[in-house]
N, C-alpha and C positions, 0 to 999 in steps of 0.2 A: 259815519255820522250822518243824522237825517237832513234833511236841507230845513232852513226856515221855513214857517210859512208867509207865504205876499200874500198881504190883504193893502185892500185900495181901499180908501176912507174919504168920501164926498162929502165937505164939510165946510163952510165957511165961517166956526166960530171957532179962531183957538183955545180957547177955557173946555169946547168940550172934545178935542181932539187931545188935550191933555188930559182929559177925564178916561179917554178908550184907552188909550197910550200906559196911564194908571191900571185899569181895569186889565188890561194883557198881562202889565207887569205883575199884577198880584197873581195872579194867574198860571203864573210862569210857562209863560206861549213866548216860543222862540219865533218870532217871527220878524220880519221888515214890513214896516207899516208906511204906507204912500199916500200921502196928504194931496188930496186935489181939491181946492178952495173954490170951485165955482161949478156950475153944471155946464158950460162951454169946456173945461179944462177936462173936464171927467166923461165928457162925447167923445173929445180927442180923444186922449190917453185909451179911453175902451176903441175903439178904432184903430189906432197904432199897434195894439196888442193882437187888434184880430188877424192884421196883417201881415206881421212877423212870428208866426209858430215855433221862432227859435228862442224869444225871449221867455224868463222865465215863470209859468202857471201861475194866473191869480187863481186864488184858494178858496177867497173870500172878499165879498164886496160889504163893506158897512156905509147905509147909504141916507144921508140928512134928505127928507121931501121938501124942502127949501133952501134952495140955491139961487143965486143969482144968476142969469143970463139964460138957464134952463134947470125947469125943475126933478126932483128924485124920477118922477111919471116917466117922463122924457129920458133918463139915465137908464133906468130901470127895461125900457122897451126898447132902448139901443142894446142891452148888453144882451135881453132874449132874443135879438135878433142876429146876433151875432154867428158866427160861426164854430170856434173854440171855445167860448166863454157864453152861451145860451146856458149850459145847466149848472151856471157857478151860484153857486150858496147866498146867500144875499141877506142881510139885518136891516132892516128900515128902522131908522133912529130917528122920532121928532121929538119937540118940545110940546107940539099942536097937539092933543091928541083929539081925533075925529074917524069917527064909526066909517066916514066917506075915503079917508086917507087911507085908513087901513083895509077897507074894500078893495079898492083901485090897487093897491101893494100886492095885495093877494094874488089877484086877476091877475098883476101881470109878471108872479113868481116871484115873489119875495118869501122866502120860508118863515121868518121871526119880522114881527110889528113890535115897536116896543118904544118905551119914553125913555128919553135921555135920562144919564142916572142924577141924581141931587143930593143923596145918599150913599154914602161907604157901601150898605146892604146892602142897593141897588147896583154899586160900584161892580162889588163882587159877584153880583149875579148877572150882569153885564160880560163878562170877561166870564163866567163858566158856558154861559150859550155859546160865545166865540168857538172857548174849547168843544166842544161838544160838537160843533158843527164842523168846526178841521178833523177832529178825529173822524169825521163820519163824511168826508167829503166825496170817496171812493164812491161810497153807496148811493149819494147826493147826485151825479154825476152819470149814473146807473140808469137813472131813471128817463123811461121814452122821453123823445121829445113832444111836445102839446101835436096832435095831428092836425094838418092842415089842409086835409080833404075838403074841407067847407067852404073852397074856394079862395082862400090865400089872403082876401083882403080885411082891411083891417074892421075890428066893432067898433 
């Protein structure tokens, strides 16, 4: 039997972690879904994971670009920086939407920009990107990492 999948969920609104939590379930993604309510909480947690290579694979990161204490930006360039977890899958979910948010998301490897759902349709086409992107997480993970020949430091 396959394992679930972990996906980490940086979110500080419960209404719409119940909305993603909906969205799987219609879905039917067997997965375990990790509620981190702040971006101090979601630094940690992606740090603790890099550290211990025994705990088990996040799959997927669904990640809100407003957070309290540090925002998605700051989440999003800890986890490429990471060691294990650089080429993990990544959905930027805002409520904002802004041509500048989802530039900077890009930049720094987020595969799916998208608005939180407000709609069932929405709901469910929420929850099929999900699917779509665990099914395809091998190939996701395949991929070089950004080269760092240009001297290392940051743009």
């Amino acid at each position: 039997m396959a394992q679930p999948f972990e996906i980490l969920i940086a979110e500080d609104n419960p209404a719409d972690v119940a909305l993603v939590r909906e969205a799987l379930k219609t879905n039917n993604l067997d997965c375990v879904l990790h509620v981190l309510s702040d971006g101090e909480k979601a630094l940690a947690r992606i740090d603790s994971l890099d550290k211990d290579p025994k705990t088990p694979q996040v799959d997927l990161l669904i990640l809100d670009m407003h957070l309290p204490k540090h925002d998605g930006e700051a989440i999003l360039k800890r986890l490429r920086s990471t060691r294990h977890y650089a080429r993990t899958p990544v959905i930027v979910m805002t409520s904002l939407a802004s041509r500048w948010i989802e530039d900077n998301a890009a930049k720094d490897g987020a595969l799916v920009y998208c608005s939180k759902p407000s709609t069932l349709d929405e709901l469910v086409k929420l929850g099929a990107v999900v699917r779509n992107m665990l099914e395809h997480t091998d190939e996701v993970r395949e991929i070089p990492p950004p080269s760092s020949e240009s001297g290392g430091g940051e743009n």
